[in-house]
C-alpha positions in Angstrom: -1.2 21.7 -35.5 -4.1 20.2 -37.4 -4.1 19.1 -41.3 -7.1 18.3 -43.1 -6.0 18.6 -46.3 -3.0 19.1 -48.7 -3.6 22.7 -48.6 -2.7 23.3 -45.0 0.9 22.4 -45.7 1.3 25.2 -48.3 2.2 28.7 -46.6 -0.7 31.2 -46.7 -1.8 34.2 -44.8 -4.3 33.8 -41.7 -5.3 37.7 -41.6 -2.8 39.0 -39.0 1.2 38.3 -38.5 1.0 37.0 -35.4 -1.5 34.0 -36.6 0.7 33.8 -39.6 3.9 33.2 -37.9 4.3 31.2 -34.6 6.8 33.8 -33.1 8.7 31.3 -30.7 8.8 28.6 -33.8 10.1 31.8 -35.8 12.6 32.5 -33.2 14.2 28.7 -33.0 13.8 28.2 -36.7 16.1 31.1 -37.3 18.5 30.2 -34.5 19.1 26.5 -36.2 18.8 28.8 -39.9 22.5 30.6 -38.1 23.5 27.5 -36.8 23.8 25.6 -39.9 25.7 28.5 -41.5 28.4 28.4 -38.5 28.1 24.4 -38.6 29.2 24.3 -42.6 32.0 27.0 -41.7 33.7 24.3 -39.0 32.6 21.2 -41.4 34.8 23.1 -44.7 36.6 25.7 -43.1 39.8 23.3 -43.8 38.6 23.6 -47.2 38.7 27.0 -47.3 42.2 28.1 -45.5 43.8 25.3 -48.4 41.3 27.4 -51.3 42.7 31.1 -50.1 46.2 30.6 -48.8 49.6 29.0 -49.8 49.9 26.5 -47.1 49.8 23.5 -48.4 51.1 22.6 -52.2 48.4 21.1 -54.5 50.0 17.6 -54.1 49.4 17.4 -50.6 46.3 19.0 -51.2 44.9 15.9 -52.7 46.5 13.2 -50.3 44.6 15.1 -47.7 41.4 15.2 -49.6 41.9 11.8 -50.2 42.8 10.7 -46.3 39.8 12.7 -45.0 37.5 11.2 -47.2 38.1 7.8 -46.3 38.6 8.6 -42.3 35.1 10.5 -42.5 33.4 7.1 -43.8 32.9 5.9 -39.9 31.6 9.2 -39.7 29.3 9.0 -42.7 28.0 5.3 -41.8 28.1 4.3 -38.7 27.8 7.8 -36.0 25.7 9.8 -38.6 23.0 7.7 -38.4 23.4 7.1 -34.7 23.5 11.1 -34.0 20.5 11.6 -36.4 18.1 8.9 -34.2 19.3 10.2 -31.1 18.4 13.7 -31.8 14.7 12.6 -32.8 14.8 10.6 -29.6 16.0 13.3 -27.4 13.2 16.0 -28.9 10.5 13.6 -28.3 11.5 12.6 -24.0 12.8 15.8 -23.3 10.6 19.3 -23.7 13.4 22.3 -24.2 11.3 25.1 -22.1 11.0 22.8 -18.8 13.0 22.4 -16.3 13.7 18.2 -16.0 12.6 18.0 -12.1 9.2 19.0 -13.7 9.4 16.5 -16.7 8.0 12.5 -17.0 10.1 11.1 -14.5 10.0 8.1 -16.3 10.9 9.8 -19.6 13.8 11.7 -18.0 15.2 8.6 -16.5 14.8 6.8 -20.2 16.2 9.4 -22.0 19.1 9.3 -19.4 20.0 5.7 -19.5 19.5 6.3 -23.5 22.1 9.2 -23.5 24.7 7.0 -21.4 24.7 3.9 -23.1 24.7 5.8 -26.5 28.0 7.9 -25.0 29.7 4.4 -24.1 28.9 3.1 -27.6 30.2 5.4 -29.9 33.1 6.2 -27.1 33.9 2.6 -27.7 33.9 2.5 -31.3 36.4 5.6 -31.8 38.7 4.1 -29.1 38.7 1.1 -31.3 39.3 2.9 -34.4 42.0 5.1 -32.7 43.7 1.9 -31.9 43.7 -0.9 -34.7 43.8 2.1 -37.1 47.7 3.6 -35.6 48.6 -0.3 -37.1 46.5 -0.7 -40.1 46.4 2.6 -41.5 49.4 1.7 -44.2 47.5 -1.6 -44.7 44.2 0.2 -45.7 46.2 2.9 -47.7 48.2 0.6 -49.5 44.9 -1.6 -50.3 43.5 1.5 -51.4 46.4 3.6 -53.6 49.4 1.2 -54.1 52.5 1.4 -52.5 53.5 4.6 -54.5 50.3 6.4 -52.8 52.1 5.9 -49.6 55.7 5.9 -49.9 56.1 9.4 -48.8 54.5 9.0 -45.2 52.2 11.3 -45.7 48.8 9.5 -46.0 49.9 7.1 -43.5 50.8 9.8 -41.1 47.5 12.3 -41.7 44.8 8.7 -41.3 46.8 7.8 -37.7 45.4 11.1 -36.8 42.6 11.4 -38.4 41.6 8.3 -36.2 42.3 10.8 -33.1 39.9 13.0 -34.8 37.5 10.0 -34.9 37.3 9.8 -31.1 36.5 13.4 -30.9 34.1 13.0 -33.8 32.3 10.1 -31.9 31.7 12.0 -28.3 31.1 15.7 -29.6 28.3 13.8 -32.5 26.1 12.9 -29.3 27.1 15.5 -26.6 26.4 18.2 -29.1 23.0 16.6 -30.9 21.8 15.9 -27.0 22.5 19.7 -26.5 20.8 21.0 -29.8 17.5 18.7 -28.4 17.0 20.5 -25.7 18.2 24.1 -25.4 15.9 26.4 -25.4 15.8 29.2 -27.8 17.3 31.9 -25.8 20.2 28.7 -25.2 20.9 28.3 -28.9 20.9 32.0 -29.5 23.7 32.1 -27.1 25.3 28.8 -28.5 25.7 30.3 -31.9 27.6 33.2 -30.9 30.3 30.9 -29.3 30.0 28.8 -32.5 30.9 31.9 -34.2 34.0 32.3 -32.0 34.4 28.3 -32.9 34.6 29.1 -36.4 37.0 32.0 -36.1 39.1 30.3 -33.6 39.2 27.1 -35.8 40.0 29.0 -39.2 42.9 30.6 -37.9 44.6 27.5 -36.0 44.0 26.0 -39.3 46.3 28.6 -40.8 48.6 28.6 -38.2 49.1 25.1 -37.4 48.9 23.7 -41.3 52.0 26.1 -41.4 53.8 25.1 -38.4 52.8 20.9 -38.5 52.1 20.3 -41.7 49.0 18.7 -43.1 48.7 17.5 -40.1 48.0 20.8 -38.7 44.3 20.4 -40.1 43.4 17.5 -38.0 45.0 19.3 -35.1 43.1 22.2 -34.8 40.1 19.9 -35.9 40.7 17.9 -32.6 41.1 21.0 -30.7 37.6 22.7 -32.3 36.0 19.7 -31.3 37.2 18.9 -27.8 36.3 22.8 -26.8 32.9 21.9 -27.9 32.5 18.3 -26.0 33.7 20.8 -23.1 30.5 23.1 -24.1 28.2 20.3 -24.5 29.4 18.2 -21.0 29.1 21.9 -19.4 25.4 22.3 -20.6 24.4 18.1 -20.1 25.7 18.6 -15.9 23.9 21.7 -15.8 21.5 20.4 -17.2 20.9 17.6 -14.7 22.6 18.3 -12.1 19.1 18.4 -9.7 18.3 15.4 -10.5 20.7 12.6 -9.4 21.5 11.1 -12.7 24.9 11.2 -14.4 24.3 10.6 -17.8 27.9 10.9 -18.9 29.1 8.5 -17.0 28.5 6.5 -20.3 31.8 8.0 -21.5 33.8 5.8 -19.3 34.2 2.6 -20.9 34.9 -0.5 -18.9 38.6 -1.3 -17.2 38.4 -4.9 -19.5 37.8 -3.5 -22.3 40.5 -0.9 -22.3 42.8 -3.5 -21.4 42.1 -6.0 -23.6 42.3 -2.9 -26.3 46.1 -1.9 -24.9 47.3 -5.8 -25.2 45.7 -5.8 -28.6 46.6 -2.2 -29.6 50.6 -3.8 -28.9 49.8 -7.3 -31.0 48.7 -5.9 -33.7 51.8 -2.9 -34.0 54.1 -5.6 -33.6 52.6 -7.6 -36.1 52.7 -4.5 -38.4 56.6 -4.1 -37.9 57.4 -7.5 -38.5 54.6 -8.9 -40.5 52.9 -6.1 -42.7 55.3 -6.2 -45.6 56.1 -10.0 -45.1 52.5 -10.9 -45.4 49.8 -8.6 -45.1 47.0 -11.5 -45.4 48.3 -13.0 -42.0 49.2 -9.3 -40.8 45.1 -8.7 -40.7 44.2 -12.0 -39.7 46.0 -11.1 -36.7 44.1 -7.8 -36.5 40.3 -9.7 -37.2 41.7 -12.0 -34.2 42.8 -9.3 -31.6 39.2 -7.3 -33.5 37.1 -10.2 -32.1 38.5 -10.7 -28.7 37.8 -6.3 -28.0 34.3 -7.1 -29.0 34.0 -9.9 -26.8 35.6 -8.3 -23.3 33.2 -5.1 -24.5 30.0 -7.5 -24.5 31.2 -9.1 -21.3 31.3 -5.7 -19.5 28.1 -5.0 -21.3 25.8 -7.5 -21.3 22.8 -6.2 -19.9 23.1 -3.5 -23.2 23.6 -6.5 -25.3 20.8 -8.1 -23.9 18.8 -5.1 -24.6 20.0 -4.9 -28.3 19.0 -8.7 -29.1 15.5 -8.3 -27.3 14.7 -5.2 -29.4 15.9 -7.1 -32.8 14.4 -10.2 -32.3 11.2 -8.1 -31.0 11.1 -6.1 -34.5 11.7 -9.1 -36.5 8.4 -10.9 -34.8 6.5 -7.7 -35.4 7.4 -7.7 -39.3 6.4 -11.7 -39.1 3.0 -10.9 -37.8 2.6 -8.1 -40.0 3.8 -10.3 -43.1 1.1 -12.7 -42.0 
């Protein structure tokens, strides 16, 4: 498309419908136009079931308004912005109508090693959050809302899975937005009718679950909506190249140090809770900031050349913005 002026950005007829409308743009704008409808059912359809149907009284009602807006921060701060970048990324190295054995090999091999490390980063930081938060999910709660908030369990309970959730948020963020990069049309035509199914399927093990489980219910059928779709997307991503020789998702396995220094700190930091939380909560997440720091350090060990290739770009961008000050 070419601009030369203001006016080309304003809609306007060309003479004839087919120069007016690009039909294949037409076609994927309108297949991302029924995505985002299907999208904001799964995102509020929790929201919904509570609006329409007796299953949870108004008090828990707000605890679990309350719980999932504080869990969803990670998700707000640190993977939206991560799945947002990587989609751009992923649109720009791969095309969506071409087969990747006819691609840059060079871009296809980039956007692979991009894709893995980016799968072993967030897959990390759920793991982490699924961990230290099963011992300092009272400590945040109680920082948060007072003792009184969570006396009755409740909050502490629905955060210690909502960091489950987390994990499953993490993974399906970048297996899905890598998917949504590169279908093609006719793909994400297709997509959306299973998100449909999603949605349905989701909705009603909201209902069903919420009145088995509990509050809890919610994040369960959350967790199960989400882990059918990293099943989709992992389905698509191997199909996807499975004629080329790279494994992109072997990203998702994180290092054997890392998960072991995550049990040993995982146990640390519960026993600290049980004997030190109500005793002294400042020494209680000392001990967590400790057993925090030593996680981070066996994940840079077993990833240095990606820490390596973090500082380089920093320090790379910082002496760009010198010169430019200059």
């Amino acid at each position: 498309f070419h601009f030369t002026s203001l006016k080309d950005f304003l809609p306007k007829y060309l003479g004839t419908v087919n120069a007016t409308f690009n039909k294949k743009l037409s076609t994927l704008t309108f297949s991302f136009a029924k995505q985002g409808v299907v999208k904001q059912l799964l995102t509020e359809g929790e929201k919904y079931v509570m609006s329409v149907s007796p299953v949870m009284s108004f008090s828990e009602q707000a605890t679990y308004d309350v719980v999932n807006n504080l869990g969803s921060l990670a998700a707000r701060f640190i993977f939206r912005p991560i799945e947002d970048s990587s989609y751009f990324y992923f649109t720009q190295m791969v095309s969506r109508d071409l087969p990747l054995h006819k691609q840059d090999k060079y871009k296809i091999q980039e956007s692979c090693s991009v894709l893995s490390q980016v799968c072993k980063t967030v897959s990390s930081i759920g793991l982490i959050v699924l961990v230290f938060g099963q011992s300092y999910a009272r400590t945040l709660l109680t920082l948060y809302g007072g003792e009184v908030f969570v006396a009755s369990g409740l909050p502490v309970q629905l955060l210690r899975s909502h960091c489950l959730a987390i994990v499953l948020l993490a993974i399906n963020g970048v297996t899905e937005c890598y998917a949504f990069a590169t279908m093609t049309s006719a793909q994400l035509n297709s997509y959306n009718y299973l998100m449909v199914f999603f949605s349905i399927s989701f909705l009603v093990l909201s209902y069903v679950l919420t009145y088995v489980f509990g509050p809890v219910g919610f994040i369960i059928s959350n967790c199960i909506n989400m882990f059918a779709r990293i099943m989709h997307s992992i389905h698509f991503i191997n199909n996807k190249y499975k004629d080329t020789g790279y494994k992109p998702l072997e990203g998702l396995y994180v290092g054997k140090i890392f998960l072991l220094t995550l049990f040993v700190a995982g146990c640390i930091c519960k026993l600290s809770e049980n004997k030190l939380s109500h005793s002294s909560m400042i020494m209680h997440i000392a001990i967590g900031a400790v057993c925090f720091f030593c996680v981070l350090l066996s994940w840079a060990y077993e990833n240095k050349d990606l820490v390596v290739k973090m500082y380089r770009k920093i320090t790379n961008k910082e002496d760009k913005e010198k010169v430019a000050r200059d």
